[in-house]
C-alpha positions in Angstrom: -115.2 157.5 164.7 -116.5 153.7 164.4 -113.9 151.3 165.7 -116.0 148.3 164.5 -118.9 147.6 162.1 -120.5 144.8 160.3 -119.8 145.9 157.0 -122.6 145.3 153.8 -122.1 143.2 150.8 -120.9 145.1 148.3 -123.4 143.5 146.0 -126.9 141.4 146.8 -126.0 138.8 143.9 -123.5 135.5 144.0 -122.1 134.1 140.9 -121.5 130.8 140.6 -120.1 130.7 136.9 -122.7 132.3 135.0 -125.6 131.6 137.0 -126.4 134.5 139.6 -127.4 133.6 143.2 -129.2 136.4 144.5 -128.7 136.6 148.2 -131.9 137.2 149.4 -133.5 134.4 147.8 -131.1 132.1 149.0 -131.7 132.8 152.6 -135.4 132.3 151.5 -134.5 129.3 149.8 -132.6 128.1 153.1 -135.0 129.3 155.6 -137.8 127.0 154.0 -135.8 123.7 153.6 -134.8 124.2 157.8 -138.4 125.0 158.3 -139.9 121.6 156.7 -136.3 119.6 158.2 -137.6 120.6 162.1 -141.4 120.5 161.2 -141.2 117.0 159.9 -139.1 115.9 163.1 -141.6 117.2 165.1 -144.2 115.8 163.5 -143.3 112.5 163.4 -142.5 113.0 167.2 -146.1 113.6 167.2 -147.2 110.4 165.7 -147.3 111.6 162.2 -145.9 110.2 158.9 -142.8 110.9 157.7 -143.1 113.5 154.2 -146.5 114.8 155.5 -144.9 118.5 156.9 -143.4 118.6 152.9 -146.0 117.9 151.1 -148.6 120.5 152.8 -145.5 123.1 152.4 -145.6 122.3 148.2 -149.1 124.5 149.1 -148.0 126.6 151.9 -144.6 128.0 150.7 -146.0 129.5 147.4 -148.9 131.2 149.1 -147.2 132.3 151.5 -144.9 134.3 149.1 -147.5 135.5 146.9 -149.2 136.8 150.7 -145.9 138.8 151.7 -145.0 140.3 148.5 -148.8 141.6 148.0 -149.1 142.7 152.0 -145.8 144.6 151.1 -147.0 146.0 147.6 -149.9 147.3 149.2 -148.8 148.7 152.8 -145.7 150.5 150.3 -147.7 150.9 147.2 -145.9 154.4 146.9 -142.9 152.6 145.8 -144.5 150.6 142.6 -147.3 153.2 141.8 -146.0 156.9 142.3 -145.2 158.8 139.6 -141.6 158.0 138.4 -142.1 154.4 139.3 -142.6 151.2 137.3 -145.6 148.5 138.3 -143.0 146.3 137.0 -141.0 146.2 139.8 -144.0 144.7 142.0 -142.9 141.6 140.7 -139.3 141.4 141.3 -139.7 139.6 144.3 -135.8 138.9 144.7 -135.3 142.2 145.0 -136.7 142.2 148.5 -140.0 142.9 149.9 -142.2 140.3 151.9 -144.2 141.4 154.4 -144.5 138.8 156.9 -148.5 139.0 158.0 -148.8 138.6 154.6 -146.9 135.4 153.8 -148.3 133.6 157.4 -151.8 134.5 156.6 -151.6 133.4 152.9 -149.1 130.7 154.2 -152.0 129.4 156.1 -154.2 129.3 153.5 -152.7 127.1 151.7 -151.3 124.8 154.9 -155.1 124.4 155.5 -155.9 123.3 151.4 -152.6 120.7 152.3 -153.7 119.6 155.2 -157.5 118.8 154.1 -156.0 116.7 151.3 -154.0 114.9 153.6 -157.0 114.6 156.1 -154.8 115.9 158.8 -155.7 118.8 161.5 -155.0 121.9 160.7 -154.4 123.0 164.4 -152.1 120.3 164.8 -149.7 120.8 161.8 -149.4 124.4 162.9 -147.6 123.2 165.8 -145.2 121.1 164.3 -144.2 123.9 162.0 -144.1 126.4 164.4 -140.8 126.8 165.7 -139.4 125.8 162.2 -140.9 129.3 160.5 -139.0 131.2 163.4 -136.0 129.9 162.0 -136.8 130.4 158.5 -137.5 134.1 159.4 -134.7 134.2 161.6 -132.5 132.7 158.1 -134.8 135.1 155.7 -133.7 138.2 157.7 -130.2 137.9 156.7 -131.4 138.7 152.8 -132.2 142.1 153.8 -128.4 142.1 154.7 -127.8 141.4 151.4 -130.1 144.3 150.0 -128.9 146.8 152.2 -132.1 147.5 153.7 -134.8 147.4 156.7 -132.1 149.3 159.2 -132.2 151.7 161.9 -131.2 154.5 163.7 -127.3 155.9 163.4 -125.5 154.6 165.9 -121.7 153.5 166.3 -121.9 150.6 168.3 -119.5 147.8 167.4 -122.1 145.7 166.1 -123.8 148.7 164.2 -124.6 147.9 160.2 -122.5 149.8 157.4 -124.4 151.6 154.5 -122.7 152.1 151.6 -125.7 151.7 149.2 -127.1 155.9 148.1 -130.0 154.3 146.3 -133.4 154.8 147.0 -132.6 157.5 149.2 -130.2 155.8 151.7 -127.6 157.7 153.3 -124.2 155.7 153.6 -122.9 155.2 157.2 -123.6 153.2 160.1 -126.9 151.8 161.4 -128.8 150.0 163.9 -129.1 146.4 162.5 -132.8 145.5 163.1 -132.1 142.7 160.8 -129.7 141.3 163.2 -132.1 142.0 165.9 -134.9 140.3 164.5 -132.9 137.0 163.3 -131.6 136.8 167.0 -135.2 137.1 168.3 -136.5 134.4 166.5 -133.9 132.3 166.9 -135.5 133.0 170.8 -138.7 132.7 169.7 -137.7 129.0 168.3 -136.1 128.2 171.4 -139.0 129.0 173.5 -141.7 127.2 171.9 -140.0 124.2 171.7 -139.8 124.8 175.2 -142.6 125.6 175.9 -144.5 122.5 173.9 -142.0 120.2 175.5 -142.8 121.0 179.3 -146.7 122.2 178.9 -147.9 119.6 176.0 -149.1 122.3 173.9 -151.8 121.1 171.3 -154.9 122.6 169.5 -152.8 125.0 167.7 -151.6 127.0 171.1 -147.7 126.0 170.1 -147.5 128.5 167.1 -150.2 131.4 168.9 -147.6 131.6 171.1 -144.8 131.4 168.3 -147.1 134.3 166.9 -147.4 136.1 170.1 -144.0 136.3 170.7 -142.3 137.2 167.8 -145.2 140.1 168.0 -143.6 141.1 171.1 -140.1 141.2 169.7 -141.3 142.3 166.5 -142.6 145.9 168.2 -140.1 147.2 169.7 -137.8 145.9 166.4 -140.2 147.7 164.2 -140.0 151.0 166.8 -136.4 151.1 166.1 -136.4 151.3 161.9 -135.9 154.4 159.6 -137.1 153.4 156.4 -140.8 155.3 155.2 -143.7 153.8 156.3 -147.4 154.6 157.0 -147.7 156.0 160.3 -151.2 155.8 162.3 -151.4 157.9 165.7 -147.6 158.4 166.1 -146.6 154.4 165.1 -145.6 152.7 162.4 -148.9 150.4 160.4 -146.7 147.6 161.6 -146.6 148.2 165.3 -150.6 148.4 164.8 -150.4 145.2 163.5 -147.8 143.3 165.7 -150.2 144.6 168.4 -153.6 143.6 167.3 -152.2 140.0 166.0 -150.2 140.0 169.3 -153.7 140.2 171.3 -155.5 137.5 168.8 -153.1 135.2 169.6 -153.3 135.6 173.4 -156.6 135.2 173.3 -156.6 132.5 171.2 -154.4 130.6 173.4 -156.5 131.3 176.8 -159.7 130.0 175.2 -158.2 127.2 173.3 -157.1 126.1 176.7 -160.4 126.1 178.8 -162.2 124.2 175.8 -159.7 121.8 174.6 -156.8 121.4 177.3 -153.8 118.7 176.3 -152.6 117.8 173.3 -154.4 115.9 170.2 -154.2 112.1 170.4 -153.9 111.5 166.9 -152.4 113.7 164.5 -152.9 111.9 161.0 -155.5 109.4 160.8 -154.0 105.9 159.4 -150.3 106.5 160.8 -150.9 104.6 164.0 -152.5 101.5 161.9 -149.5 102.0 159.0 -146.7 101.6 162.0 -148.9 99.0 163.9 -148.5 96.4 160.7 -145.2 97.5 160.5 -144.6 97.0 163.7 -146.7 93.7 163.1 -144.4 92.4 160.6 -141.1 93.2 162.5 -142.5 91.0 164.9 -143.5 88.3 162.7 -139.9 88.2 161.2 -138.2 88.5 164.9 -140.5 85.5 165.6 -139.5 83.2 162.6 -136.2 83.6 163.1 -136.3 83.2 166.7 -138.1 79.9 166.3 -135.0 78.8 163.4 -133.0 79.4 165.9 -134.5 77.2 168.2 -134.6 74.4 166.1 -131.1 74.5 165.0 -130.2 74.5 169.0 -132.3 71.6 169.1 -130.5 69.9 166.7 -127.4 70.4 167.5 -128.3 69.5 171.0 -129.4 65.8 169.9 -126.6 65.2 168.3 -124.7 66.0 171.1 -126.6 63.8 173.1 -126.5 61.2 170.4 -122.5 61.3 170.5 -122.0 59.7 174.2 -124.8 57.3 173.8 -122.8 55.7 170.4 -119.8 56.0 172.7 -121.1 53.9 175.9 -122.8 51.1 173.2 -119.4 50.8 171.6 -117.8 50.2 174.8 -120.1 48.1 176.0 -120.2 46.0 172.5 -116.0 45.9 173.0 -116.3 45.1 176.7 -118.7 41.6 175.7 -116.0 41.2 173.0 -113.5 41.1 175.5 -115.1 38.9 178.2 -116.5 36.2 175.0 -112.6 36.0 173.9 -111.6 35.3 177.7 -113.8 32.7 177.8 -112.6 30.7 174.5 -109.0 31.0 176.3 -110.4 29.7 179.3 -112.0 26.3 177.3 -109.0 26.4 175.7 -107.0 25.7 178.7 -109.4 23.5 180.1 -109.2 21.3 177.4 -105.6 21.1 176.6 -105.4 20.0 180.8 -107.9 17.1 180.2 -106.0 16.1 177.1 -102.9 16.0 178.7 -104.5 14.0 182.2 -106.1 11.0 179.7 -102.7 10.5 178.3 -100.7 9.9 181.6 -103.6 7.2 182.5 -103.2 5.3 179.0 
């Protein structure tokens, strides 16, 4: 008997009035906007301009979705093709269905037509972004919550996931939830390449091979654990084929890349460091005007401080020769009233 459970939406779709939200477009939505929110941070961080990570995502994102939804048409054709089936549903994207190697190779394909039209490195925008499409697929994962799908084994743990859904073959009850695992993951996987970039100076593109790399790792054993169909080669799943081969590239990829071009690049996008040196150049030239104002008003105010004494003393002095010049009159004064006064006692 389950004592706890996270239990399923009982429906994939929001309504807000009339207009449905589907859920797992949402955390699409979401996942992309955080993605080019920490990409852009970083990028600036890295001497870039501010908008750059955006606009090469206006080419990125929609590859990238066109890439998942055919890698997952394709690897689970039986689901659009078989007999009983309808192409149709190929299309319905918002139903679920995106295979990651998909969306990040087509995703770079359309990074790299961004970034030549920007004249930016291709290598270098791949780091900024790197730890920002961990958390997108960390935010993604939560839309096959939504769909009641991409589970695993029975189990009753307290954090097992609660079927409810009999569609498509699904057998309500309680399962594994790989979803949860794999959003936790890449939150780890985030964490660790910002990390990583912070304390080794990762450049050249090494910061997301080892974004790849890991989540390869996690992504194995995550993939080990599901129940839904899926092409099997040798005893594994296609996708444990391909989290291992991609997780090899990119450990290759970042030993070599570090034996030919160790550190980090110098300049990211060519004209930001001029466009924030005349920035910078006009700050200054504004700080100095207005420093040099207000030197000239202390001035000023300084003379007539100086000026206010000096009008003092000359007014004292001008009232201290009135004084002695009326003294002297008094004394004449005198002087002659006493010789007046002597000539009329000799007459």
């Amino acid at each position: 008997m389950e004592l706890a459970f996270i239990p399923s939406p009982s429906s994939g779709v929001l309504y807000l009035g009339p207009v449905p939200l589907r859920g797992y477009a949402f955390c699409i939505i979401i996942g992309v906007f955080v993605a080019v929110w920490l990409g852009n941070k970083r990028w600036i961080a890295r001497g870039g301009r501010a908008g750059t990570v955006a606009d090469i995502a206006v080419w990125a994102v929609p590859f990238g979705l066109i890439g998942g939804r055919l890698y997952h048409v394709i690897t689970d054709y039986q689901l659009y093709f078989s007999e009983g089936r309808d192409w149709v549903d190929a299309f319905k994207i918002w139903e679920g269905g995106l295979g990651i190697w998909g969306a990040i190779a087509f995703g770079a394909v359309g990074a790299w037509i961004g970034a030549r039209r920007r004249g930016v490195p291709m290598p270098a925008y791949a780091d900024a972004v790197a730890p920002g499409i961990a958390l997108a697929q960390a935010i993604g994962r939560w839309g096959n919550w939504f769909n009641q799908e991409l589970y695993g084994k029975a189990t009753d743990l307290p954090w097992a996931v609660e079927i409810t859904s009999s569609a498509d073959g699904r057998v309500p009850g309680t399962y594994h939830p790989t979803f949860l695992y794999e959003s936790l993951w890449c939150i780890g996987v985030a964490l660790l390449v910002i990390w990583a970039d912070r304390r080794f100076e990762l450049g050249h593109g090494r910061a997301f091979a080892l974004y790849v790399a890991s989540y390869c790792a996690g992504r194995f054993w995550i993939e080990y654990m599901r129940v839904d169909d899926a092409h099997h080669i040798l005893g594994l799943r296609l996708n444990n084929w391909t989290a291992l081969l991609v997780f090899l590239l990119a450990v290759v990829y970042i030993v070599l890349s570090a034996r030919k071009r160790p550190g980090r690049e110098a300049v990211v996008e060519p004209g930001a460091e001029r466009a924030d040196g005349d920035a910078a150049a006009d700050d200054a030239t504004v700080d100095a005007g207005a420093e040099d104002a207000e030197d000239s008003r202390k001035a000023q105010d300084a003379a007539k401080d100086s000026d206010a004494p000096a009008g003092a003393g000359e007014r004292a002095a001008a009232a201290g020769d009135a004084g002695e010049g009326t003294e002297r009159d008094a004394k004449k004064d005198a002087r002659d009233v006493k010789d007046g006064a002597d000539s009329a006692k000799k007459a």
